[in-house]
N, C-alpha and C positions, 0 to 999 in steps of 0.2 A: 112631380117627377113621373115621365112616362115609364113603362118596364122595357121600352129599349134604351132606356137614358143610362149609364153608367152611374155608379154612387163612387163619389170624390172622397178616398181617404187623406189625410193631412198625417204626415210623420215626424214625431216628434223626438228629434234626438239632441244629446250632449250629454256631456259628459257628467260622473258623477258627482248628485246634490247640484247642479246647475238651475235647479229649478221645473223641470217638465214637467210634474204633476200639481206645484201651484199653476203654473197656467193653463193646465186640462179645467183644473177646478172654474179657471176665470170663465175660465170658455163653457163650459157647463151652467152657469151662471149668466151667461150673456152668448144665449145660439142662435140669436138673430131670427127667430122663428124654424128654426130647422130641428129634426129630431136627429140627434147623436146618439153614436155607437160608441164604447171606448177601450181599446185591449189596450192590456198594460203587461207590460214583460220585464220581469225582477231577474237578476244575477242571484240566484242561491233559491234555497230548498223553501223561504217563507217570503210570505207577500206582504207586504206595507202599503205600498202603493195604491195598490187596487182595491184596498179596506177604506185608505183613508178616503177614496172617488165614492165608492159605493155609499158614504155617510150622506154623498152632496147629490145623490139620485135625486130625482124629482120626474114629472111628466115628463121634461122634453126631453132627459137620457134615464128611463128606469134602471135598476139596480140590476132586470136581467142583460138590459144590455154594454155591463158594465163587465168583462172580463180579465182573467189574469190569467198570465200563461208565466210559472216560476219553475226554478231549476232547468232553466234553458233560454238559450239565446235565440230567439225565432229565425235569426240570420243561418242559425244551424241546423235545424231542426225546421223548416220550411213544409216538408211533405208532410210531416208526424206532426206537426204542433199546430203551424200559422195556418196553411189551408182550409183543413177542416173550421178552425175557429174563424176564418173569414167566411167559409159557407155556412157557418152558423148563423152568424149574423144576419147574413144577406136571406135567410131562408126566416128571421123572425116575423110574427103575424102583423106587425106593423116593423116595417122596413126601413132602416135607416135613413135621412138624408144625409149624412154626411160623417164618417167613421173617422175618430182619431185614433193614433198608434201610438204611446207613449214605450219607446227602447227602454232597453234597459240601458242604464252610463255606460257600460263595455260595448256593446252592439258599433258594427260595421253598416250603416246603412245601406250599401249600396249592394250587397247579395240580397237582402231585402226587395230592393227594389225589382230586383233580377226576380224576383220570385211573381210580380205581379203580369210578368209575360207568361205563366204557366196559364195551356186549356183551359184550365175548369172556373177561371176567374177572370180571365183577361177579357170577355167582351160585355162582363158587370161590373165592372171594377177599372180606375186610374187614380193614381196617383194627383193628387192637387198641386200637392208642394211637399217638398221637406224644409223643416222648418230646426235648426241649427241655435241651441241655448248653449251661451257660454257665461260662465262667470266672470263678470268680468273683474274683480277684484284678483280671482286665483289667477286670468289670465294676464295680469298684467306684470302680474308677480311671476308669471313662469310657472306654477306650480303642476300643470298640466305635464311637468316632465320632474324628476329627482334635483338633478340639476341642470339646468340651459345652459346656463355660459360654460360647465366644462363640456358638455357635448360638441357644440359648435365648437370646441378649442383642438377636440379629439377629431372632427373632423378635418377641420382645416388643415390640420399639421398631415393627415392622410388620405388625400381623395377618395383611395380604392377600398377606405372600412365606411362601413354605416353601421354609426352608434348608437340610430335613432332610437329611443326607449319606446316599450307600447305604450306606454300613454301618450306620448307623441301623436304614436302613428294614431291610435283612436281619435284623438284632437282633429287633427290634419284630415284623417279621412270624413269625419262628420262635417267638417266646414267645407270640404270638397264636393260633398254632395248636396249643399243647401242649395234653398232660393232664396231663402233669409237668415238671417244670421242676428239674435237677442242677447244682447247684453243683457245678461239680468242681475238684479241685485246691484243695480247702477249708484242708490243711493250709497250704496257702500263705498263704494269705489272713487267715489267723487269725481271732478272733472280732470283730473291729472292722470287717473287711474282707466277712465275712459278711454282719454286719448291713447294712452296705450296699449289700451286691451284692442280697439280697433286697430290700430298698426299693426299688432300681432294676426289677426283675423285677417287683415288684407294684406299681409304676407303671404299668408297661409291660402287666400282664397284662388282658385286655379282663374277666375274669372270675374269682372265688379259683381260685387251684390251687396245688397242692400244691407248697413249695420245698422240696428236700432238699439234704443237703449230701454230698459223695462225694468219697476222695477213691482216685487211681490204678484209677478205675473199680471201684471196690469196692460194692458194692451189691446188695442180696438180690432175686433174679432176680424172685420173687413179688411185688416189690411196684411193679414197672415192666410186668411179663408179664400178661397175661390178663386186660386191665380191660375188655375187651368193649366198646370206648368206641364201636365202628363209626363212626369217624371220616367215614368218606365221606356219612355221612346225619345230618351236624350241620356242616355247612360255615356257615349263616348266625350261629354262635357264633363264629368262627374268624375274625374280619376282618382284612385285607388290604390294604397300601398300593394295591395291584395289582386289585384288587376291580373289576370290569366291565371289564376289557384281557382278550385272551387271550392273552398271552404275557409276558412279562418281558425286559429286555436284559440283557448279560454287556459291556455295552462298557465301566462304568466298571471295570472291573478287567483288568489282562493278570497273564502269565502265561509268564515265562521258563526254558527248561533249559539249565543252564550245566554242559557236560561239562571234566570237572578229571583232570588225571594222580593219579596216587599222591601223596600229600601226606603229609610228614615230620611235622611237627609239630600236632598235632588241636587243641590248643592257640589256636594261631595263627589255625584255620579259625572255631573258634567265636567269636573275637575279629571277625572282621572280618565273619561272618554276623552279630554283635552291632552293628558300626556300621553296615551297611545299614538295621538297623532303625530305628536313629539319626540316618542321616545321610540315609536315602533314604526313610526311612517304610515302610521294605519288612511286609508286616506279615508274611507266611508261607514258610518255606525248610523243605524235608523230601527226604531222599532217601539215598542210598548213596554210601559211600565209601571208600576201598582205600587204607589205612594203610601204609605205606612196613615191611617187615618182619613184620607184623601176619596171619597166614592167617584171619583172620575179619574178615567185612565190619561198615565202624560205620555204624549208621542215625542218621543227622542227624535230630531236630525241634528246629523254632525259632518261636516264636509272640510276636511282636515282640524284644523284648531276650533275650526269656529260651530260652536252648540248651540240651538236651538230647542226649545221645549215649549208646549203648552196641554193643557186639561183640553182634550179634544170632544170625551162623551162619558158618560157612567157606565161602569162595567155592570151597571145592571146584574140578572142572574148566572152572567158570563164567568167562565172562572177567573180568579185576579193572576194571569200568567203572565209575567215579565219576561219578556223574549229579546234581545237586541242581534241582529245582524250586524255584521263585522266586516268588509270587504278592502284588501291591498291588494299587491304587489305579491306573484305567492312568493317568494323566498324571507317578504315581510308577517306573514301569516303563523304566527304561533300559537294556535290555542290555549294552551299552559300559561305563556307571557302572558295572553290577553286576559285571562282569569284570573290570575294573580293579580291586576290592576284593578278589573274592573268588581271580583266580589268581595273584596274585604270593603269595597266604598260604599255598595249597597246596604253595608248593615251598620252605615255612618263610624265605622272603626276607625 
């Protein structure tokens, strides 16, 4: 790469637990000979994300150039946040080929993108592609919204309201600004479940684009990497709920960290992370937690009912701090509720 060559970032957005940091990992594991950068942007005050990358550092993306930018949405926070940590990058002693952006599930891609026209980066820096992960099991089900069939029914009965919920419009505006668009978690979904998550997607798509199906982030680097899309100089493709504002809010959604002792039975944790999503609507819980007897810490993900767990590394001389992040809907966000559920399970009660 010459120094007048541009370095190609790839953006990686969808919505919450869709999978974007399994596939950073694939892709870190398979860079096709290129040296990767990787920013990661969390919704709330603690980072997961960017811990869990930093474990999978190697030569071709070291661990310094593995970043996290938390308690902010870089779609917001552009001048103060994204900038600087894009000229960081681009300013390291060996110089990236090729920068991934993993959003956070809330994130707007497309002020984002808006930001890659600012001076001080626009003639080292383009846009490759945006790269659009949907669940396709949650989306086949709707779940990307409270309820779909009574929205569309509140519509219909009245043109002049829009009822559309933000998780909608997030849905909608992330698939509005793809090049591709990742089924993931296809095995879940089965073939039924597919065909409907794609109908739902090319509804929703402003234009054809390509739907593929993925699943555990599994996916040939070559056919997401290097599509030259120069996203930043094709914004009027790209439409936008948010389309002539310049900002976006973060208020419908909060975002709670509920620190937990040692917990006996993991069991039990995932059960009652299962009925928040149940009983409280919670849609997102992710983080670390220190097994009673256990010298390796287990990373929680939860993306509505459905939990996931494994032993990821030994807490070593680390403290054993059980942290989980909490993310809904704010009028669904109760601190109180949440801890009521989630500590009396931790101590297998």
């Amino acid at each position: 790469m010459t120094e007048l060559s541009k370095i190609p970032v790839t953006v990686i957005t969808g919505f919450l637990g869709s999978g974007k940091t399994t596939l950073i990992r694939h892709l870190m594991q398979n860079p096709q000979g290129k040296r990767l950068a990787v920013l990661v942007n969390e919704f709330g005050p603690v980072g997961v994300d960017g811990d869990i990358l930093k474990s999978c550092a190697d030569e071709n993306c070291p661990a310094e150039n593995i970043v996290e930018l938390a308690n902010g949405c870089i779609c917001c926070t552009v001048a103060d946040d994204f900038i600087p940590t894009i000229e960081a990058l681009m300013a390291l002693p060996q110089k990236p080929d090729h920068i991934l952006i993993e959003t956070s599930g809330l994130a707007l891609p497309k002020p984002l993108l808006k930001a890659f026209d600012w001076p001080a980066i626009r003639s080292r820096i383009t846009v490759d592609g945006v790269i659009a992960l949907a669940d396709a099991e949650a989306v086949a089900a709707g779940r990307f919204a409270p309820d779909v069939a009574a929205v569309e029914a509140q519509r219909a009965a009245d043109d002049s309201l829009d009822h559309e919920t933000p998780l909608s419009e997030v849905f909608e505006d992330q698939i509005s600004c793809a090049d591709i668009v990742l089924l993931s978690k296809a095995d879940l979904a089965g073939e039924a479940g597919l065909a409907a998550a794609r109908a739902v997607v090319e509804a929703e798509a402003p234009r054809p684009l390509p739907i593929l199906p993925m699943e555990e982030g599994r996916i040939d680097p070559q056919v997401i990497l290097g599509l030259n899309a120069a996203a930043e100089d094709d914004l009027e493709t790209r439409p936008s709920h948010h389309d002539g504002t310049d900002d976006h809010e973060h208020d419908d959604f909060d975002t709670v960290v509920i620190d937990l002792p040692e917990i006996v039975d993991p069991d039990a944790l995932k059960e009652a992370i299962t009925r928040l999503a149940r009983e409280q609507n919670i849609l997102r819980v992710k983080g670390y937690v220190a097994v009673s007897g256990k010298p390796m810490r287990m990373l929680v993900q939860a993306v509505g009912e459905r939990v996931r767990s494994q032993y990821d590394q030994p807490w070593g001389d680390a403290a054993r701090v059980s942290r989980l992040v909490v993310i809904g809907e704010h009028d669904d966000v109760d601190p109180a509720a949440i801890r009521a559920v989630l500590l009396p399970e931790t101590v297998g009660a």
